[in-house]
C-alpha positions as CSV (number, residue, x, y, z in Angstrom):
1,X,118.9,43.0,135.7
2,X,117.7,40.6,138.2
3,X,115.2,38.2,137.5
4,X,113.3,38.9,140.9
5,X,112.2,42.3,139.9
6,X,111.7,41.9,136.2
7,X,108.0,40.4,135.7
8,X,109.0,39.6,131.9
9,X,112.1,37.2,132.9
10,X,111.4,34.4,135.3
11,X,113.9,31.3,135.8
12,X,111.8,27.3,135.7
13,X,113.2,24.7,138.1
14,X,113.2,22.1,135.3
15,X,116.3,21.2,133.2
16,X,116.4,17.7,130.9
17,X,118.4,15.8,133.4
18,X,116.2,15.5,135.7
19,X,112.9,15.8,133.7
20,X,113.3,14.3,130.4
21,X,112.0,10.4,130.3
22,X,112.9,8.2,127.2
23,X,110.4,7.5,125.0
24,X,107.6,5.6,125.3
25,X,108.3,4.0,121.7
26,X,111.0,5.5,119.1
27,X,110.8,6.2,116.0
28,X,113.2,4.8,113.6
29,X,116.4,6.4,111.8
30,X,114.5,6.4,108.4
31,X,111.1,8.0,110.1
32,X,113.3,10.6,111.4
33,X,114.6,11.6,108.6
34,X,112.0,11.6,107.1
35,X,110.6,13.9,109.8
36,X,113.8,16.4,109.9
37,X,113.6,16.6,105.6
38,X,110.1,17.3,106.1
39,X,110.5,20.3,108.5
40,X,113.5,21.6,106.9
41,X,111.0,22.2,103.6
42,X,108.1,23.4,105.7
43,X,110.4,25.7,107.0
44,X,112.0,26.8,103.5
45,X,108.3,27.2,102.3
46,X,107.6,29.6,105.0
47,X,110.0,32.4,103.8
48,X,108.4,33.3,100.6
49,X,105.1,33.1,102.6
50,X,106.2,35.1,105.2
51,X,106.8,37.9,102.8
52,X,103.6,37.4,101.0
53,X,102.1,37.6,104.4
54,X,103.6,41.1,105.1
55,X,101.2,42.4,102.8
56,X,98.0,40.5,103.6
57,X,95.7,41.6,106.0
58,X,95.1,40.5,109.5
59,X,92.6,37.7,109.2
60,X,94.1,36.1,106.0
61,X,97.5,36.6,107.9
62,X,96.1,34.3,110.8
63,X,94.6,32.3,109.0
64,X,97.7,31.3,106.6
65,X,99.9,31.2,109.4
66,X,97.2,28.5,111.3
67,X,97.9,26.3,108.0
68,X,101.5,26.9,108.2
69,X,102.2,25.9,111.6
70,X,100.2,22.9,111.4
71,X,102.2,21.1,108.3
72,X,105.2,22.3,110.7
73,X,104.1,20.0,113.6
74,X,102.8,17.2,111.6
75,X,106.5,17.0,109.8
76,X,107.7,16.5,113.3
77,X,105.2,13.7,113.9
78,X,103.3,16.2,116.7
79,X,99.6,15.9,116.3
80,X,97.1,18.2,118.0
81,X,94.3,17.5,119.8
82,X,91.7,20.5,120.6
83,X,88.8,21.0,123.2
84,X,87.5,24.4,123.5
85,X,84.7,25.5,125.6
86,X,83.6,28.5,123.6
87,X,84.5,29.7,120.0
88,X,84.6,33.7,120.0
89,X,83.1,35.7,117.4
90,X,85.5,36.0,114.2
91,X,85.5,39.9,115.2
92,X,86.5,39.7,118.9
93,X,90.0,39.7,120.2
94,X,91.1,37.8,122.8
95,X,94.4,37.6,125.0
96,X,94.9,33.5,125.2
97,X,97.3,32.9,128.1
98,X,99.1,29.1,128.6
99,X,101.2,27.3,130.3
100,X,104.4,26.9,128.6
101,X,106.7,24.0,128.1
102,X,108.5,24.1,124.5
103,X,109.5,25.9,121.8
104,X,106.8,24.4,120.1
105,X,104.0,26.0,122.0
106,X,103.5,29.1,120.0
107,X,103.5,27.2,117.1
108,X,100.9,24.7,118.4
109,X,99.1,27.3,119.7
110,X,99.1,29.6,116.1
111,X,98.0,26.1,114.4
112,X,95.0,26.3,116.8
113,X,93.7,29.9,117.1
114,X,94.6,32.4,114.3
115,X,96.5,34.6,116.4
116,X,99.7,36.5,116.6
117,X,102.5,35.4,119.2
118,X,104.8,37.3,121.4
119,X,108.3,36.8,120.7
120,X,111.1,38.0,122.4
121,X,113.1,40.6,120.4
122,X,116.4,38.8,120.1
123,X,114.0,36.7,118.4
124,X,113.7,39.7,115.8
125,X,117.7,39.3,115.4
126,X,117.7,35.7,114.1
127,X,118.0,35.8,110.2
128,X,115.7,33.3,109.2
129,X,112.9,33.3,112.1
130,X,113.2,37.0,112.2
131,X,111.5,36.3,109.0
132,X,109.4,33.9,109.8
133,X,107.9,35.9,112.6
134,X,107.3,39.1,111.2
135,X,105.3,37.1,108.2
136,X,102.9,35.9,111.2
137,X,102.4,39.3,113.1
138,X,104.5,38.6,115.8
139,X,104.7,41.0,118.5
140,X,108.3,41.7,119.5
141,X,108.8,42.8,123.1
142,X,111.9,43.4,125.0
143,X,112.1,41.2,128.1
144,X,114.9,43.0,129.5
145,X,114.1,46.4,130.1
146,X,111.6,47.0,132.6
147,X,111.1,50.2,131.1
148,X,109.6,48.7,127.9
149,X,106.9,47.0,129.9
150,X,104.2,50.2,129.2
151,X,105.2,50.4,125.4
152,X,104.8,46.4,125.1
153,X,101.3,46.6,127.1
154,X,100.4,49.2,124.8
155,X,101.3,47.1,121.6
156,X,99.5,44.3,122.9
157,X,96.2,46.3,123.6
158,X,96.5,48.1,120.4
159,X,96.5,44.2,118.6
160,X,93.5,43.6,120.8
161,X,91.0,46.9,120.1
162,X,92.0,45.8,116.1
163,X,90.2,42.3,117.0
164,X,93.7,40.2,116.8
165,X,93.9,37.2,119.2
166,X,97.0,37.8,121.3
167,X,99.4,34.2,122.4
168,X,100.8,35.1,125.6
169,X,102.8,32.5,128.1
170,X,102.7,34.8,131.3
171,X,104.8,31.9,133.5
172,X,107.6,33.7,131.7
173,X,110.0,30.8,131.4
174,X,109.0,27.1,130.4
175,X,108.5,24.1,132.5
176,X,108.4,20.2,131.9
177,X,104.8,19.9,131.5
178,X,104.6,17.7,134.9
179,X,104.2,21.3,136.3
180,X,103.9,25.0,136.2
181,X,105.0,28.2,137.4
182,X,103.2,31.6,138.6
183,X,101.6,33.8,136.0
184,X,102.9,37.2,135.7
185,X,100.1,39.9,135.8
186,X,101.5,42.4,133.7
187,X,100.3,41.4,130.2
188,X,97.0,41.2,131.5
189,X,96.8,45.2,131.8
190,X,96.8,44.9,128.2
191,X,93.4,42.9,128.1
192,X,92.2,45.5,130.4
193,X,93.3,48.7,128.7
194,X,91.7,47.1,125.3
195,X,88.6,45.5,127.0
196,X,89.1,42.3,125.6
197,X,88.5,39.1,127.1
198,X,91.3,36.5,128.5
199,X,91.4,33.1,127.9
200,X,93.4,30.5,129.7
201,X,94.2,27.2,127.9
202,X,96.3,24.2,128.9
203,X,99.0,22.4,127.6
204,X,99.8,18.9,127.7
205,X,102.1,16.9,125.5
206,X,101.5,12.8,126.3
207,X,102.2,9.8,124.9
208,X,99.3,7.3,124.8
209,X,97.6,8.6,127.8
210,X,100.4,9.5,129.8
211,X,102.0,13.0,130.3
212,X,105.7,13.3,128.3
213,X,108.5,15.6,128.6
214,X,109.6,14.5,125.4
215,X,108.6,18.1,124.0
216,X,109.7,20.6,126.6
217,X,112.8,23.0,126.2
218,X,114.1,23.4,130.1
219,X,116.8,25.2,131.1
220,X,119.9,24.6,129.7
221,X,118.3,22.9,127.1
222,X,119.3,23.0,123.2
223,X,117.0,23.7,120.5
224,X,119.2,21.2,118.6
225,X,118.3,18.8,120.8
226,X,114.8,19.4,121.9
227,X,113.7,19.0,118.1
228,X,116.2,15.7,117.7
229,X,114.1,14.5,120.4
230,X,110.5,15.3,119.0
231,X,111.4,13.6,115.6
232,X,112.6,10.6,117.8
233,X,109.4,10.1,119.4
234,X,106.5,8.1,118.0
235,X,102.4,9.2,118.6
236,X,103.6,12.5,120.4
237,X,100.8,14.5,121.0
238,X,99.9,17.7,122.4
239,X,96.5,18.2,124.1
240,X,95.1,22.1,123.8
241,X,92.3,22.4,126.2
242,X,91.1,26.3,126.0
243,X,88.8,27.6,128.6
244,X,85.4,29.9,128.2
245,X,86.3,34.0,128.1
246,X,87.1,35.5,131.5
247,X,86.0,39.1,132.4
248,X,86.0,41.4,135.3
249,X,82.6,43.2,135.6
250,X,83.3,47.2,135.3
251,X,83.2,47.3,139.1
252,X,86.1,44.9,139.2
253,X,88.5,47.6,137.0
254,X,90.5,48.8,139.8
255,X,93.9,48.7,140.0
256,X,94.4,45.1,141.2
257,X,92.3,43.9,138.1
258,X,95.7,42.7,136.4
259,X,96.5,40.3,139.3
260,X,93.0,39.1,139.5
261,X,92.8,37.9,136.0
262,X,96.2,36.4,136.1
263,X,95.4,34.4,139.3
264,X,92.1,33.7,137.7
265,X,93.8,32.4,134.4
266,X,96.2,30.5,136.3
267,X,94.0,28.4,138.4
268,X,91.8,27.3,135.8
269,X,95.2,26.3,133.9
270,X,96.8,25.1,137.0
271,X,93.5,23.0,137.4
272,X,93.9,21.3,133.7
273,X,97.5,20.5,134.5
274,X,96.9,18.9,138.2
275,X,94.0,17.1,137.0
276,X,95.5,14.9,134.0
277,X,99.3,14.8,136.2
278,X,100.6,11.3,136.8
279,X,103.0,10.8,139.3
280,X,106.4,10.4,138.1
281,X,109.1,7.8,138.3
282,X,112.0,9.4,138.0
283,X,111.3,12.6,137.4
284,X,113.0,15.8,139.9
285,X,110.1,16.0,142.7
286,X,111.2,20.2,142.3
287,X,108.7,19.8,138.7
288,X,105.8,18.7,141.3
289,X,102.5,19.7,140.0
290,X,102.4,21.8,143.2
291,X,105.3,24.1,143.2
């Protein structure tokens, strides 16, 4: 199917030729080990809690997964830096829509807000993450059938009436970080059917106080390689900056409301990207910040 009519699949300029910079210092062969043993044992760990997790309830879920995926990204070396405008009541679902940039975005992001991610549902066909997702309360959707799109809105609003927080990336595909792509309006009909607030948040890996692509997964990218790269870098960090709620008054509920909110969403997010971008050396102009 092609990608011009599906709103689930969407195709990034980016690729690690022309956007991935060495590091700014690198770690060295005994540090990343140290970093790879560390994950692979995170990552063993999680199995048996996954299946624990299966039969825990929503919050507790959350909240183990939250401590999960943080001793995941600090054996990478990753640390996490968090500015949020507005903490939501513990009850009240929201739908938090980002940019997205790496594979390591959902796990940042579950290691932020309690939540439950989207995943794709070949995702649900890999062995050991199959289990590793289903233990968090991942929400499998299929990304390429259109006709899936209502059951998967419906899913998603059905998390957000039960007072889950929903991880969404509505770009769709993942950039370097040195820019971003058009949000997608249709998960936001889910936020609408439930009544639940959106919130945007931003993404930024750096080093020091400059923006890296030393995270991002691009194109024709490896995982292989996108996580031999992470445990090569030294002080990678990833900045979450998450925005106050957005809603559109009653009146607003029309049939546009979807596209509203995800133009909404994506210029307060857009706004966090432009605003800490440097301009590259180096780096494929087709990544501008203005794409």
């Amino acid at each position: 199917m092609s990608t011009a009519v599906n709103p689930w699949l969407r195709m990034g300029p980016c690729s690690p030729e022309a956007c991935v910079e060495a590091p700014a210092a690198v770690a060295g062969p005994v540090q990343r080990l140290a970093r790879l043993f560390a994950t692979c044992l995170v990552l063993l760990a999680g199995i048996p809690i996954s299946l624990a997790m299966s039969r825990s309830g929503g919050v507790r879920r959350a909240e183990i997964t939250k401590t999960w995926a943080g001793l995941m990204l600090r054996a990478l070396g990753l640390r996490v830096e968090i500015t949020e405008a507005v903490t939501p009541a513990p009850d009240e679902g929201a739908l938090l829509v980002a940019n997205h940039i790496s594979w390591l975005d959902p796990l940042v992001m579950a290691a932020t807000v309690p939540s439950r991610p989207l995943a794709k549902r070949e995702v649900g066909e890999w062995p050991l993450i199959r289990t590793l997702a289903a233990g968090s309360g991942a929400l499998f959707i299929d990304r390429d059938r259109l006709s899936a799109l209502p059951s998967a809105v419906a899913t998603i609003a059905s998390a957000l009436r039960a007072g889950d927080t929903v991880i969404a990336f509505p770009e769709g595909t993942t950039w370097c970080g040195r820019g971003m792509g058009t949000f997608r309006p249709a998960v936001f009909q889910a936020a609408i059917d439930a009544g639940a607030a959106v919130r945007p948040a931003t993404l930024r890996y750096r080093e020091g106080e400059s923006t890296s692509t030393r995270g991002c997964y691009v194109g024709e990218d490896s995982l292989l390689a996108s996580l031999l790269r992470v445990a090569a870098t030294r002080h990678l960090v990833v900045e979450v900056t998450i925005a106050a709620p957005v809603r559109l008054a009653p009146s607003e509920l029309r049939h546009e409301a979807r596209a509203a909110l995800a133009r909404i969403a994506e210029a307060q997010v857009r706004t966090g990207v432009i605003d800490r971008h440097e301009e590259p050396t180096g780096v494929s102009a087709q990544c501008s910040p203005y794409f």
